[in-house]
Structure formats: structure tokens, C-alpha cells
N, C-alpha and C positions, 0 to 999 in steps of 0.2 A: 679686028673685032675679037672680043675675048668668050669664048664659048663657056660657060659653069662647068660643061662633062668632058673637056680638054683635059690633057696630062698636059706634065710641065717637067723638064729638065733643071737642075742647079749644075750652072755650067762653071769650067775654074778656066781662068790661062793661068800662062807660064809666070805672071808675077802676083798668081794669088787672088787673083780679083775674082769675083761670082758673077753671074747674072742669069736671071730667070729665061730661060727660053722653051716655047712653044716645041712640044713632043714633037708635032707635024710640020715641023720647018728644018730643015739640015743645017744641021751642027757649024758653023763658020770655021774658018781653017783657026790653027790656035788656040782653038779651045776643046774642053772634054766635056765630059759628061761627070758626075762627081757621085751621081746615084743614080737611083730608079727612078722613073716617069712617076708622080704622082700630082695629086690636087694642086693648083694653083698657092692655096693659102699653105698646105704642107712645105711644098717647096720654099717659101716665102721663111716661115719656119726654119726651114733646115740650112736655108742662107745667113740668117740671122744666127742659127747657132755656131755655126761652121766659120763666119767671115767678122771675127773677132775683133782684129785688125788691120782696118783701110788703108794704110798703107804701102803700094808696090814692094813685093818682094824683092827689089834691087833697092830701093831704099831702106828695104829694114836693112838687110848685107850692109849697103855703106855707112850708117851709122851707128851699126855693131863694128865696124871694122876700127871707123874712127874713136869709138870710147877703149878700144884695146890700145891704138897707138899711145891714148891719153893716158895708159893706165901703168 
């Protein structure tokens, strides 16, 4: 259930990825915290400006790696 006067976390793992998580719930193993608890919709915000590129950080690696072999 989503409370309106809830904080909310923008959380990151190790390959980049975000996801919105509930202030009042513990942090899952592999992931962080990226900023401060605020609004729902802020959060939502700051994921959207923050998470540019959908694609796993080991995927961008490999095909940065492979356009150098090409190159």
C-alpha cells in the first residue's frame, strides 16, 4: 500500500540500475541508497534524471570494449 506522507529512496546496484524503494523497508543486499528519502514523485524524478541509460553497466563495458577492438 502506498502511503502520500511516505519517503522513498532511489536505490542503484552494481550495474547501474535504479529502483524506487519504500524509506520504511531495508535496503535489499546489493543495492544503495543514491540520495536522501524524499516524496514518491521526487524520487521518481531523480531516477529519471539519474538513470539515462537502461542498459547494465556490464553491457555498456562490453560493447565499449568491443567498438575499441574494432577500432
Amino acid at each position: 500500500m502506498i502511503h502520500n506522507d511516505e519517503m522513498y529512496l532511489a536505490l542503484v546496484n552494481a550495474e547501474g540500475q535504479y529502483s524506487l524503494w519504500a524509506k520504511s523497508v531495508p535496503i535489499p543486499t546489493g543495492w544503495t541508497a543514491e540520495d536522501v528519502p524524499m516524496t514518491r514523485d521526487g524520487c521518481l524524478e531523480f531516477i529519471e534524471r539519474a538513470w539515462t541509460d537502461m542498459r547494465p553497466k556490464s553491457l555498456r563495458a562490453s560493447m565499449a570494449s568491443a567498438r575499441k577492438k574494432l577500432s
